[in-house]
N, C-alpha and C positions, 0 to 999 in steps of 0.2 A: 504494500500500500504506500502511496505516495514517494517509494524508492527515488527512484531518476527527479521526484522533485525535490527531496531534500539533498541529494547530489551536489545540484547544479545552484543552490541555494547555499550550499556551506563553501561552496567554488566561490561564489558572489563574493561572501566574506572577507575571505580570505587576507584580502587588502586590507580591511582595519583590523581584523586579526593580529597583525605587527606589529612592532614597535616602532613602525618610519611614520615620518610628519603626514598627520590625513587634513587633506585639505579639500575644498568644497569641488574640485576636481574627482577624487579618488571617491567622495560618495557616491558624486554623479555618475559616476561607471559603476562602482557596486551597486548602483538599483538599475542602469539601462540592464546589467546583469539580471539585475531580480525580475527585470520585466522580462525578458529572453526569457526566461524559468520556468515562468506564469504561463507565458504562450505557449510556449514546448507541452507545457502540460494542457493543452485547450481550453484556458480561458480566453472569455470572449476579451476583445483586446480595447476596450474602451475602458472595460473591469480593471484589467491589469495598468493600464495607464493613468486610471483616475489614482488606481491601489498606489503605483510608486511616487506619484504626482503629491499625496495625500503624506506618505512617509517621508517626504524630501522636506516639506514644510516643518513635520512634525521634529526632524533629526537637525536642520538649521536653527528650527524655535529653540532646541532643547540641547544646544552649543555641543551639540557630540565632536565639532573641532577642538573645541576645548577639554575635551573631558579626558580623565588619565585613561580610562577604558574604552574607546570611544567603540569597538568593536561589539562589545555588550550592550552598548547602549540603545546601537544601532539595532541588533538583535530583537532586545524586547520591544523597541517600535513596530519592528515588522512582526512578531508574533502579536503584538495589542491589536494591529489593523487588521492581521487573518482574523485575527479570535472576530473581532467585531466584522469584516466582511462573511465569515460563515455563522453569521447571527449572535456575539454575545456570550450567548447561555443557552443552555439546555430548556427546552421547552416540553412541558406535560400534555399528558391525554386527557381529554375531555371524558371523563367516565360517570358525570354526573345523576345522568338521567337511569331508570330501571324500567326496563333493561336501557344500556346506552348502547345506540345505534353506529356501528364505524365501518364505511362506506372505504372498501378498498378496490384505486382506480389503476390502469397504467396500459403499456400494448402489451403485446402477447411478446411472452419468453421475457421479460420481463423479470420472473420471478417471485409476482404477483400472489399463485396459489400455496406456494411456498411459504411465502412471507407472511401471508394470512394463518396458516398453522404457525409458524413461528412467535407471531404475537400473541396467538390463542394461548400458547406454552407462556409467555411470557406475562399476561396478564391473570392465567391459574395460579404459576406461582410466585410472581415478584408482590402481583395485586392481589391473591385472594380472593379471584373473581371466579365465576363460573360462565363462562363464553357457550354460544352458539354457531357454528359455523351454517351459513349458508351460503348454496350452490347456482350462484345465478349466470353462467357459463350455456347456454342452451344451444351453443354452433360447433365450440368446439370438440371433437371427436376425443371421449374416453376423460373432459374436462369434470365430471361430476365424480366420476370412480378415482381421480389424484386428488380429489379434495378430501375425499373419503378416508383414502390409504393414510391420508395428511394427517385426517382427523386421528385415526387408530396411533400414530406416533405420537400424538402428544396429548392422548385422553380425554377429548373432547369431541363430543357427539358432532354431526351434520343434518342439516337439514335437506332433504331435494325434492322434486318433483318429477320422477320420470316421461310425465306423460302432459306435463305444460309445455309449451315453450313461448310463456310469457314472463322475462322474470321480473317486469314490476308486479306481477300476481304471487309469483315465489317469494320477493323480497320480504311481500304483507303478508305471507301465511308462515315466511320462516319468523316475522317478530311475534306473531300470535305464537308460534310452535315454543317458543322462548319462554314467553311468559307461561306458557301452560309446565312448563318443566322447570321452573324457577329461576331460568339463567339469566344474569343479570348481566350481561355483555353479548349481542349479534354483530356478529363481523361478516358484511356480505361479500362474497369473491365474485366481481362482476367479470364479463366477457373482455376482451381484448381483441387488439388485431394487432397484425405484421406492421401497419402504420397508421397516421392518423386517418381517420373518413368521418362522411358523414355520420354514417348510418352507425358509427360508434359513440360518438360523441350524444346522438339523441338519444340513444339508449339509456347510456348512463347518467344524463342531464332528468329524463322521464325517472329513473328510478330514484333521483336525489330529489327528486320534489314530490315523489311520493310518499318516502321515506323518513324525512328532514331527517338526518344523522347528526347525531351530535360531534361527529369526526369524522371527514375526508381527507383518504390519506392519497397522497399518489405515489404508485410502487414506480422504480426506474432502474435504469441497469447503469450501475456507476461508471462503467467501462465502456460507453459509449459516450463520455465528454459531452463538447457542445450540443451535440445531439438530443442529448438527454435532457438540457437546457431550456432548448427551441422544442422536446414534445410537450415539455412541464407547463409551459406558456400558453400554448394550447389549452390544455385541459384546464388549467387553470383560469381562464376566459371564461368557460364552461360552466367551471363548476366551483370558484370560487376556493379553492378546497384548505385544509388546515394546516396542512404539512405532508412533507417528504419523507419516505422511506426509501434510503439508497442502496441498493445491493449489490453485490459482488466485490464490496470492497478489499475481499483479501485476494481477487486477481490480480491482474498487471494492468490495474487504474492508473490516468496519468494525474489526475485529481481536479481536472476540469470543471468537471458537475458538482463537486463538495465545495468548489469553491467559489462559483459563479451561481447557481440555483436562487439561493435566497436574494441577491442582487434585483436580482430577474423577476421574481414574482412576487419577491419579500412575503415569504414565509417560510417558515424553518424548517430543518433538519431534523426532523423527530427521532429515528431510529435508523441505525444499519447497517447492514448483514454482513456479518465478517468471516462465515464458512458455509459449509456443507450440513454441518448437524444443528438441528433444531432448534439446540438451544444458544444458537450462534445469531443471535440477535441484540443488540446493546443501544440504550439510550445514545444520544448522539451531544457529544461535550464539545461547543466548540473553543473553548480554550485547549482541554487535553489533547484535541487535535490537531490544534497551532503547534503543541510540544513536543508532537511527534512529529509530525511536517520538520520542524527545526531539529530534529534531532535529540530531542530531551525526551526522550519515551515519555510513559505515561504508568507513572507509579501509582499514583491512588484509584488507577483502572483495574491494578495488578492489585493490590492489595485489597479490593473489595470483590475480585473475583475468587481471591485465595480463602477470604474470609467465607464465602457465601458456599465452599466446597469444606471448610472446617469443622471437624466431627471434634467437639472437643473432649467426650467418652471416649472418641478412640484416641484421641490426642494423653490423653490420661495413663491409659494404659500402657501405650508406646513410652511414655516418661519412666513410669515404672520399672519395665522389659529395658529401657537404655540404661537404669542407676544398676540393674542387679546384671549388666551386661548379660543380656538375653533376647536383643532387639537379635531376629533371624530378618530370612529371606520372605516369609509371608507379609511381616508387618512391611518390608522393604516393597512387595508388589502391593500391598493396600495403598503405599503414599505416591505410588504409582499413576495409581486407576485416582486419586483426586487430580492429580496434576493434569490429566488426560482430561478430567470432566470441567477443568477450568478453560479448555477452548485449543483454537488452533494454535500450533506452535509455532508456529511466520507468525501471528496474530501476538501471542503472548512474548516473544523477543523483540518484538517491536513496542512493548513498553518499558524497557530497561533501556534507560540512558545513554545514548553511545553505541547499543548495542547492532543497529542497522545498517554500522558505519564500520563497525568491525566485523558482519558477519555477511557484509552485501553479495560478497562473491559464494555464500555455501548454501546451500539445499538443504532445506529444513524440511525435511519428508514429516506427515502427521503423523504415520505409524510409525515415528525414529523410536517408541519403546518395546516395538514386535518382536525383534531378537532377544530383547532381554526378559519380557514374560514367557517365551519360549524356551529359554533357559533355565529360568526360575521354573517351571510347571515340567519341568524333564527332571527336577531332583526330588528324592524321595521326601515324606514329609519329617524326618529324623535329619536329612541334611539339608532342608529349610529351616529348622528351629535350632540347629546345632551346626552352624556355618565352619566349625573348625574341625570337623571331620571330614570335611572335603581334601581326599590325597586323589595324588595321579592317576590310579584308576576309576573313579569314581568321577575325575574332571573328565575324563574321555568318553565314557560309561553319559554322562551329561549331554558332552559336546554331539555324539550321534545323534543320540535322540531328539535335540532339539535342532538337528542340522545345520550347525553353525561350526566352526574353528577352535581347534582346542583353544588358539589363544583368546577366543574371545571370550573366553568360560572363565580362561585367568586374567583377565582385564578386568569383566564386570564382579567377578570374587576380589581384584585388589581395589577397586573402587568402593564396594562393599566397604570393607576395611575400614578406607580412610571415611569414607560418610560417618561409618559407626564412632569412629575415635573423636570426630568432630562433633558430632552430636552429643558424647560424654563432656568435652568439653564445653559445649552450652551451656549443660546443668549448673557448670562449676562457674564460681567470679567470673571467668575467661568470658564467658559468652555476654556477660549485663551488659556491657559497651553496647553490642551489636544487635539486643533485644530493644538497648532503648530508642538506639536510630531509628529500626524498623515500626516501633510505635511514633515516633514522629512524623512519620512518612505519612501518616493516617488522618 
């Protein structure tokens, strides 16, 4: 996400990064840079001009020739102006009304049906809400059975009609079906096309005025840039709607649409989609996302996802198993499978500091912990609880059956090791330093 723009943004720097005299020259080219940056990534280019036009004033007002840092300074000007060109702040859902009505718009492949389960998941358990899906897709082939499957991953029923294909008649019999089953959230999945038309837009304009929703969101595919831009505007014409939901951000986005959209139709960035699994959906920060852009991860993104996967019964018990050194290879794959359920791992190294910048050039596969639960699930369960019985034939005996290299059986056993000795040392004085950082972070 955003790679080649924070790139070509930390290149811009570079220049007041030094210690040589910066003079209103040298700014001037580090933002024609910043605006090269902006375009490269498909901002519309009146956005990026007014953006560095806006920073140039803000960084002479604010004497960055004068300043003993002037490279930092420069810095949080241009994260100030993304933050507030991508809206600000985080903006909420409208979930006031019972049931609340949330009208999800966008073309087809989009990511649209998807995304509608994904909030469904997100509003069961971030809100404590009981959602209803409904099917109002009536052209597209096999569109009511992927909402369905949708439904089945993330616990929430659907509503359909096989034998209408009227769906402002669907939309009003799926909110009656709502209130008859107590759910206090309908999310309807409306039809799409390959591009804009007529005959889509009345559709969906007929259903929003039947329905008055208390939320129109429009779904878009982040990785078509300006594009994504010029359809929002559109629909937006239409239908007024509340906010954006961007998907496919943890592709090869150039960061066009995240950062030109609310420009364009001024309204925000609600949520978006940062993987493949379900629960890969996340309110949209537009400061934490300026910090990432620039290269400062996004630490209290990390640490409320780490927190929201914290068992702290089993955190208890693993304390105890590390003081009487009896932490094995079980309790080692449990801290496993939370790390895995905190999201994608391109997604979650891009909120550590620096980390984008040191790791640009390496392939962060999701399943990078397959070998080693395949490892771990090949040793008996006396040499998961009792990691120092593991000798030479028993590493081999390992290495077969989970089809991997004997050396890899003695890499993840010396890593083992060292985690276990490190985590002893937590317990003790050693570790308060680095407990109390990690609560500041918070």
């Amino acid at each position: 996400m955003f790679d080649r723009l924070s790139t070509k943004l930390d290149s811009a720097f570079k220049v007041l990064k030094g210690h040589g005299k910066i003079t209103e020259i040298n700014v001037a080219a580090t933002l024609k840079e910043v605006r090269r940056a902006l375009l490269d990534a498909d901002v519309n280019y009146k956005i990026a001009k007014d953006f560095t036009n806006t920073v140039k004033e803000q960084a002479l007002g604010q004497e960055v020739l004068t300043s003993l840092q002037p490279g930092q300074l420069m810095i949080k000007i241009v994260k100030d102006e993304l933050t507030r060109l991508m809206g600000d702040q985080a903006e909420g859902i409208n979930l006031n009304d019972n049931p609340a009505v949330i009208l999800m718009s966008g073309l087809q492949g989009s990511g649209k049906t998807t995304h509608t389960g994904k909030l469904a998941l997100y509003l069961k358990e971030k809100k404590s809400k009981k959602p209803l899906l409904v099917a109002c897709d009536v052209y597209r082939p096999a569109a009511i059975d992927q909402l369905k499957i949708v439904g089945e991953q993330v616990g929430v029923p659907v509503y359909s009609d096989l034998e209408s294909k009227d769906p402002v008649a669907i939309a009003k019999a799926g909110i009656a079906a709502a209130k008859a089953q107590n759910c206090n959230v309908v999310i309807i999945d409306t039809a799409g096309r390959l591009a804009v038309d007529d005959a889509l837009m009345d559709e969906i304009e007929n259903i929003h005025k039947a329905v008055r929703p208390q939320e129109t969101l429009f779904v878009v595919d982040a990785m078509t840039g300006q594009d994504a831009v010029n359809t929002a505007k559109v629909f937006h014409d239409r239908l007024n709607f509340d906010g954006v939901v961007l998907t496919k951000m943890d592709g090869d986005t150039r960061g066009g649409a995240a950062l030109s959209i609310k420009s364009v139709v001024q309204k925000p960035i609600k949520f978006v989609g940062t993987g493949e699994k379900m629960e890969a959906l996340d309110v949209f920060y537009p400061e934490r996302m300026a910090d990432r852009i620039l290269g400062m991860g996004d630490v209290v993104s990390l640490v409320e996802r780490a927190q929201e996967q914290f068992d702290q019964e089993q955190a208890r018990k693993i304390n105890k198993k590390i003081a009487k050194n009896q932490f094995g290879f079980d309790d080692f794959l449990n801290q496993i499978q939370q790390v895995k359920k905190m999201g994608d791992m391109k997604d979650l190294v891009g909120m550590i500091p620096g980390a984008n910048k040191m790791m640009k050039d390496v392939d962060i596969p999701d399943d990078g912990f397959k070998h080693i639960e395949a490892i771990i699930k090949s040793m008996t369960p006396e040499e998961r609880s009792k990691p120092q019985v593991l000798n030479s034939s028993r590493k081999k005996r390992i290495a077969r059956g989970a089809g991997r290299d004997i050396q890899e059986v003695n890499q993840l056993i010396k890593q083992f090791n060292q985690m276990s000795k490190m985590m002893k040392m937590m317990q003790g004085g050693k570790g308060r330093h680095l407990m109390q950082m990690m609560q500041n972070m918070r």
